[in-house]
DRENDO-1510 file (C-alpha; in Angstrom, 1 decimal, always signed):
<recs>
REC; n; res; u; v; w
REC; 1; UNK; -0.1; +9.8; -33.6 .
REC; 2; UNK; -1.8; +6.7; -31.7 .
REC; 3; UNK; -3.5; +3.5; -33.8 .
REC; 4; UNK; -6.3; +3.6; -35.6 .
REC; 5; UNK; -8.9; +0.7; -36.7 .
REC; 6; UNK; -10.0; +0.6; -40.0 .
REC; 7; UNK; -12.5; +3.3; -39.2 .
REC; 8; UNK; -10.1; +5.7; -38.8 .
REC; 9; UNK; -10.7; +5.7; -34.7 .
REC; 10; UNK; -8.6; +6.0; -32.3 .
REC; 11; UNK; -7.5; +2.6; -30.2 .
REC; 12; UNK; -5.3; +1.6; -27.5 .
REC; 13; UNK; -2.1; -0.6; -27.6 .
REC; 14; UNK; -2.2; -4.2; -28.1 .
REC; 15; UNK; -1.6; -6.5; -25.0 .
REC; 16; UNK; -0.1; -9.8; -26.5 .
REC; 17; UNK; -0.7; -12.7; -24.8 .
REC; 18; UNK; -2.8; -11.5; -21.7 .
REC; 19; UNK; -4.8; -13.4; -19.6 .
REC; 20; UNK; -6.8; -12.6; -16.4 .
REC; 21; UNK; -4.2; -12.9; -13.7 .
REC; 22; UNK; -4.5; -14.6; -10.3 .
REC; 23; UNK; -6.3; -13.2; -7.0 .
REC; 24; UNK; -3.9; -11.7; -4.6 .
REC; 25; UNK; -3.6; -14.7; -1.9 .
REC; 26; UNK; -2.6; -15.0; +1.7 .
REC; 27; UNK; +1.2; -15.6; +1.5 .
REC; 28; UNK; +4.7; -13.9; +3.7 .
REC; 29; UNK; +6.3; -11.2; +1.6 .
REC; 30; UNK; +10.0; -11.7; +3.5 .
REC; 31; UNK; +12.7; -8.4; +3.1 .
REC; 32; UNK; +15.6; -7.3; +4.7 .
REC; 33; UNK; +13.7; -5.1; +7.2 .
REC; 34; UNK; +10.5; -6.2; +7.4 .
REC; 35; UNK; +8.1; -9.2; +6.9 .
REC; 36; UNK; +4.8; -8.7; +5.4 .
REC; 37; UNK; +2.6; -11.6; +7.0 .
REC; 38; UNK; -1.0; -12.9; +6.4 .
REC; 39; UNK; -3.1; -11.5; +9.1 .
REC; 40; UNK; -4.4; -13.4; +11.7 .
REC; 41; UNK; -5.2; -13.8; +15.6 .
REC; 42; UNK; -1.8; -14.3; +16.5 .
REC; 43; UNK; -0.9; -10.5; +15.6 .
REC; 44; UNK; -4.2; -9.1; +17.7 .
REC; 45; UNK; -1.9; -8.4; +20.8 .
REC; 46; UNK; +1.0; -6.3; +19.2 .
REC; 47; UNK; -1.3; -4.3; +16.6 .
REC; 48; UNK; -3.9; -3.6; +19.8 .
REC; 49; UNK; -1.0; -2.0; +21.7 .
REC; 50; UNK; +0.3; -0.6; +18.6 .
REC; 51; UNK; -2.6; +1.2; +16.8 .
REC; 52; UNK; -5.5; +1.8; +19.6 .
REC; 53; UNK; -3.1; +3.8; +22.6 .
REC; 54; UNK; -5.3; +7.0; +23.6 .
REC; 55; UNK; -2.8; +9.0; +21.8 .
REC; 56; UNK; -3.5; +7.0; +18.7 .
REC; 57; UNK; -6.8; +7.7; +17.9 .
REC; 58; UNK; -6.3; +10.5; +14.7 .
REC; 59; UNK; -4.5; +7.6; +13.0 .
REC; 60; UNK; -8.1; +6.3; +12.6 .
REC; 61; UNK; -9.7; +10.0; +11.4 .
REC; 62; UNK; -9.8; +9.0; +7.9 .
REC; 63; UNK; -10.9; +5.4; +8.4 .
REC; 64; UNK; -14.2; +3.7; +7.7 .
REC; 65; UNK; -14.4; +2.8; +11.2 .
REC; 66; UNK; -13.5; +4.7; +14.9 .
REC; 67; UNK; -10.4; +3.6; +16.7 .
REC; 68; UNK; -11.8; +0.5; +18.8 .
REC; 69; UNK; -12.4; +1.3; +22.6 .
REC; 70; UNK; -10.8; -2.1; +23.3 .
REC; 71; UNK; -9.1; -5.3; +23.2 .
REC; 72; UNK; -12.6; -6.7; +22.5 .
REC; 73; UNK; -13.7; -4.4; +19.4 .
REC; 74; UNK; -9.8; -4.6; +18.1 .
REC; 75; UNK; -10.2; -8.3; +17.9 .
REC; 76; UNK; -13.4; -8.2; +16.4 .
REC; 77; UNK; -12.5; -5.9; +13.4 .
REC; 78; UNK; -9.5; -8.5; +12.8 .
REC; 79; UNK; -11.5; -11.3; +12.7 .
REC; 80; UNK; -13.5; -9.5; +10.0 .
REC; 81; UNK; -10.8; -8.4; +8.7 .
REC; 82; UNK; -9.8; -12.0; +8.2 .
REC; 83; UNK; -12.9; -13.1; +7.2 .
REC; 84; UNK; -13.5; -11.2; +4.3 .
REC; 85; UNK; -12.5; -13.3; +1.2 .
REC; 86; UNK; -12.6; -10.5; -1.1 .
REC; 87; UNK; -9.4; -8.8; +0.5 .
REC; 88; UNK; -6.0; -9.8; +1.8 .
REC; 89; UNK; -4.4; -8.1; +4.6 .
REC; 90; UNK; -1.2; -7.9; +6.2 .
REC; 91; UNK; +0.4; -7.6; +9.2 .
REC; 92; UNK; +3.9; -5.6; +9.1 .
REC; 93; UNK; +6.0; -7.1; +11.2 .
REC; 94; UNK; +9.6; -5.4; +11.2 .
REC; 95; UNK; +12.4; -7.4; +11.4 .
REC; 96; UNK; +15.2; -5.3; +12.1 .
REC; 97; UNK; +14.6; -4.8; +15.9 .
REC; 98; UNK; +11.9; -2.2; +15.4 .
REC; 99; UNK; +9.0; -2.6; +17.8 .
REC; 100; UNK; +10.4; -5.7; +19.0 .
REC; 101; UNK; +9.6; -8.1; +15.8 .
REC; 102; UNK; +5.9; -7.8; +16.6 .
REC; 103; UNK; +3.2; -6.4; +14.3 .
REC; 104; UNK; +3.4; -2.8; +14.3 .
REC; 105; UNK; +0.5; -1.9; +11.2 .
REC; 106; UNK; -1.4; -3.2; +8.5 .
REC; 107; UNK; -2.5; -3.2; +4.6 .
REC; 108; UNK; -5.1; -4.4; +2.6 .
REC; 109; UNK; -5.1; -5.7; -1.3 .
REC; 110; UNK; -8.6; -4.7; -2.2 .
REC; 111; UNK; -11.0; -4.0; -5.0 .
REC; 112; UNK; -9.2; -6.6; -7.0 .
REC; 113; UNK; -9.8; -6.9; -11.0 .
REC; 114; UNK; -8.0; -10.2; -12.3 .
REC; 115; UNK; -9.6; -9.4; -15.9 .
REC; 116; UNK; -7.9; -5.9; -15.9 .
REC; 117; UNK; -4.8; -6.7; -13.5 .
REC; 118; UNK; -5.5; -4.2; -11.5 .
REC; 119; UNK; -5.6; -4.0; -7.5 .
REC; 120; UNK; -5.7; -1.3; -5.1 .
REC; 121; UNK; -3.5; -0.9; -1.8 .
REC; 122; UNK; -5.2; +0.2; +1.4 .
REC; 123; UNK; -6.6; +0.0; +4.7 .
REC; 124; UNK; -3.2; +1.2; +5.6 .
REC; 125; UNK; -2.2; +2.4; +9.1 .
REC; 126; UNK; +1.1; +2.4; +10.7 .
REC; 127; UNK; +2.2; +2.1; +14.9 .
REC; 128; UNK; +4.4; +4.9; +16.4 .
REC; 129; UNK; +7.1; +2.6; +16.5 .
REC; 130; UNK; +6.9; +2.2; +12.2 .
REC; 131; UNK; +7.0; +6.0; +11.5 .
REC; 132; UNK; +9.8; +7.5; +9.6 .
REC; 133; UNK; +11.4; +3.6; +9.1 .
REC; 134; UNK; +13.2; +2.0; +6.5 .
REC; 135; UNK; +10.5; -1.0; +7.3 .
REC; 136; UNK; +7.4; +1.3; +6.5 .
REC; 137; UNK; +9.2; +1.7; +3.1 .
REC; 138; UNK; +10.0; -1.5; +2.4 .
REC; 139; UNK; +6.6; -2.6; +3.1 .
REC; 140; UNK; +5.3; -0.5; +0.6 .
REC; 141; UNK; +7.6; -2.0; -1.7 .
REC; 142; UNK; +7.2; -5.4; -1.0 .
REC; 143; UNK; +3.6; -5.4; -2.2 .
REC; 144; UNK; +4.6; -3.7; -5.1 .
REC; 145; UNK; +7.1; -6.5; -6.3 .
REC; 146; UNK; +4.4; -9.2; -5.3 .
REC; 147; UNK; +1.9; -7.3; -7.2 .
REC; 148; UNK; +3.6; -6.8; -10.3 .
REC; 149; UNK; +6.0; -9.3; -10.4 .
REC; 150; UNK; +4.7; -12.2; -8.6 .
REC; 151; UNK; +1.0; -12.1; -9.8 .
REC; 152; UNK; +1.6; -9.9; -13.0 .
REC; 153; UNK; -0.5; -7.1; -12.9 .
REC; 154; UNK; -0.7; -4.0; -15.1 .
REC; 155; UNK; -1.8; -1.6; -12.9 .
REC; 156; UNK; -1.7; -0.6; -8.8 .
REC; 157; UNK; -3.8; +1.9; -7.2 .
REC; 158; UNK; -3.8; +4.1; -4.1 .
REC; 159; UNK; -6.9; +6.0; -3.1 .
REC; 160; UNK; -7.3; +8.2; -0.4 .
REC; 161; UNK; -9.7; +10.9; +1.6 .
REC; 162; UNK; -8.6; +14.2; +0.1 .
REC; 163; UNK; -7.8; +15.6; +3.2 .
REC; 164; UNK; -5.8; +12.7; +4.0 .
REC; 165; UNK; -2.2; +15.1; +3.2 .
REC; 166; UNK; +0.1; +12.4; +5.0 .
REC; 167; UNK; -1.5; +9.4; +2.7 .
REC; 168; UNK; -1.2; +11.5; -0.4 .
REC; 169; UNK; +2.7; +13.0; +0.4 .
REC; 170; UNK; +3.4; +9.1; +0.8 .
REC; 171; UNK; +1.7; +8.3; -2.0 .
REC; 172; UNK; +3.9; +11.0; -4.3 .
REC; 173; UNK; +7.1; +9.7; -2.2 .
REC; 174; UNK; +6.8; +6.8; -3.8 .
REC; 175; UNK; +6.4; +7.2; -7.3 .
REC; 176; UNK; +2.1; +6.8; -7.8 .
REC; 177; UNK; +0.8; +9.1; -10.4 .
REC; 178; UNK; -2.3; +11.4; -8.9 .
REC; 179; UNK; -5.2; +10.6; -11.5 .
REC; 180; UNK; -7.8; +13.4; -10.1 .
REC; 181; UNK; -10.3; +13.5; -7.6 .
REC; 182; UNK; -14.2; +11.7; -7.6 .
REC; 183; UNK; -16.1; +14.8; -5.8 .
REC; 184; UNK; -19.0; +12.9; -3.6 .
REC; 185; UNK; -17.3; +9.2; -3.6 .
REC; 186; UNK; -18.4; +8.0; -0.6 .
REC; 187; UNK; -20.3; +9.3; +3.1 .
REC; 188; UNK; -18.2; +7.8; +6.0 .
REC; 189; UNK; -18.8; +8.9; +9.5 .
REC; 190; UNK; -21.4; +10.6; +8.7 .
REC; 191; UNK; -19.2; +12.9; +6.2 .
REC; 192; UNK; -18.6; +13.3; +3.0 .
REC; 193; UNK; -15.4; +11.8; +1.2 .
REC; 194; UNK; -14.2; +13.5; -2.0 .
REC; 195; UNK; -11.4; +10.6; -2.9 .
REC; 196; UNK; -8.7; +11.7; -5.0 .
REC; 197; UNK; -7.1; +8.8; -7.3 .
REC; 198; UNK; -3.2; +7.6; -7.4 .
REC; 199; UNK; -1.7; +5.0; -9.7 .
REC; 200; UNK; +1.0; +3.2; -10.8 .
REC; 201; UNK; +1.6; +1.0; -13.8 .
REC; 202; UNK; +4.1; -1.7; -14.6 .
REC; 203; UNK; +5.6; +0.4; -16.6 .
REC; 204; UNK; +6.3; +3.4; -14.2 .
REC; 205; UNK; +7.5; +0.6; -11.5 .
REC; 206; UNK; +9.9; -0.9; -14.1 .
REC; 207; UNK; +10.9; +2.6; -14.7 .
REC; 208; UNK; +11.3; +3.3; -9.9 .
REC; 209; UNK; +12.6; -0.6; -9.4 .
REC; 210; UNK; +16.2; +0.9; -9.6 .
REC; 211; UNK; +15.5; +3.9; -7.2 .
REC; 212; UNK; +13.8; +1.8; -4.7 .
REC; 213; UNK; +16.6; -0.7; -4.7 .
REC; 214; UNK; +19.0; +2.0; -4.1 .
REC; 215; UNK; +17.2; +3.5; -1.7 .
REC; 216; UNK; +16.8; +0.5; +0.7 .
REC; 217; UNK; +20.7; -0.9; -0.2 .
REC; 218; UNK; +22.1; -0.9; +3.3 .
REC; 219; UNK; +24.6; +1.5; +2.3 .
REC; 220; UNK; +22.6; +3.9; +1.7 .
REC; 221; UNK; +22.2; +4.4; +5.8 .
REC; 222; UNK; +24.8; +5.2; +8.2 .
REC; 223; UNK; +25.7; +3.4; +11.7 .
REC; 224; UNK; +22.6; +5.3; +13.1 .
REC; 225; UNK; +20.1; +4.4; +10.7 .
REC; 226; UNK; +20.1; +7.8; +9.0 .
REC; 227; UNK; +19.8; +8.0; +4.9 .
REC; 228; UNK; +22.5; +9.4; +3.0 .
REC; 229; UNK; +20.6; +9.7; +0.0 .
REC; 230; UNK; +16.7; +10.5; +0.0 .
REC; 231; UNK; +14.6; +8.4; -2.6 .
REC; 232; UNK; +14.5; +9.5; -5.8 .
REC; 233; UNK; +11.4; +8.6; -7.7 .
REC; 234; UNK; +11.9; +10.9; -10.5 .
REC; 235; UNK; +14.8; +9.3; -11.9 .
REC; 236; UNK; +13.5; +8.4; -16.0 .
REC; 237; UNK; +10.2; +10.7; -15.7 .
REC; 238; UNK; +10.3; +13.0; -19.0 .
REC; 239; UNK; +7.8; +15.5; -20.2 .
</recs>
């Protein structure tokens, strides 16, 4: 049985010593295959020829925006991108030979609480040249250790357009809890946008740290770059 006050109700955990944490900033996140880098207008060349190809256009489907038409509309929704203080995006550069050590994606820390801790990831869209990579991984995880170790916070989400099933299998592949689905959240494009809900705690990534260390241990891949072992995010789940 949980805590009580002295009204016999029920009440949630203490949280000793908290304090509202510190906005996410624009700072490099460096790993072994990848370096997560503030965005700017140096990465407009390589994310235009990675993301806005004619063949690229459904990675925008579930966007808030159409795939731009061309160099000039791709450089204006960075400079946005840029300019909004109430987000930080970055560029995912890969440093492990993959697409050439140029930006090959991007991701957004959004809808920031400092009072709560909590933060959503998003705005995320990878380049061909990113699919299927131990860098798209380790991307992934790199914001997670700045999140919760670097800045502290309690709690990490991941959001997503229902039908988004490649957002939400990466989402499970990586340990984030599905929380349910808001029915009506949003009208994008002229659609509607049921949004289903995925989080993760610092808990639960106390609880993954080990498997995604062992995932991303160079050992775990062979002399083509193939994983021995897939990732394992269920290791200490109970119930």
């Amino acid at each position: 049985m949980g805590r009580t006050n002295q009204y016999g109700q029920a009440i949630g955990d203490d949280v000793p010593g908290w304090s509202p944490r510190p906005r996410p900033a624009p700072v490099t996140l460096p790993g072994r295959t990848v370096t997560l880098e503030p965005l700017g207008p140096e990465h407009a060349d390589a994310l235009y020829a990675a993301l806005c190809a004619p063949d690229d256009a459904w990675r925008w489907t579930y966007r808030p925006h159409e795939m731009p038409a061309s160099r000039e509309e791709s450089d204006a929704l960075i400079d946005r991108m840029v300019a909004d203080d109430s987000v930080v995006t970055f560029a995912i550069v890969p440093t492990d030979g993959v697409g050439g050590g140029l930006a090959q994606g991007h991701a957004t820390l959004m809808r920031c609480d400092p009072a709560a801790g909590s933060v959503e990831v998003g705005g995320i869209i990878y380049g061909r040249a990113l699919e299927r990579t131990v860098a798209a991984t380790e991307a992934q995880v790199l914001l997670m250790r700045h999140v919760f170790d670097d800045l502290g916070y309690r709690r990490y989400e991941w959001k997503l357009d229902h039908h988004n099933a490649l957002s939400a299998a990466a989402a499970r592949r990586l340990g984030f809890t599905y929380e349910g689905r808001f029915r009506n959240a949003l009208v994008y494009k002229g659609r509607n946008r049921d949004t289903d809900w995925f989080a993760m705690t610092d808990v639960d990534f106390g609880r993954l740290r080990p498997a995604y260390d062992a995932w991303l241990d160079p050992t775990n891949f062979d002399e083509h770059g193939r994983q021995r072992s897939r990732l394992d995010t269920t290791v200490g789940v109970t119930g």
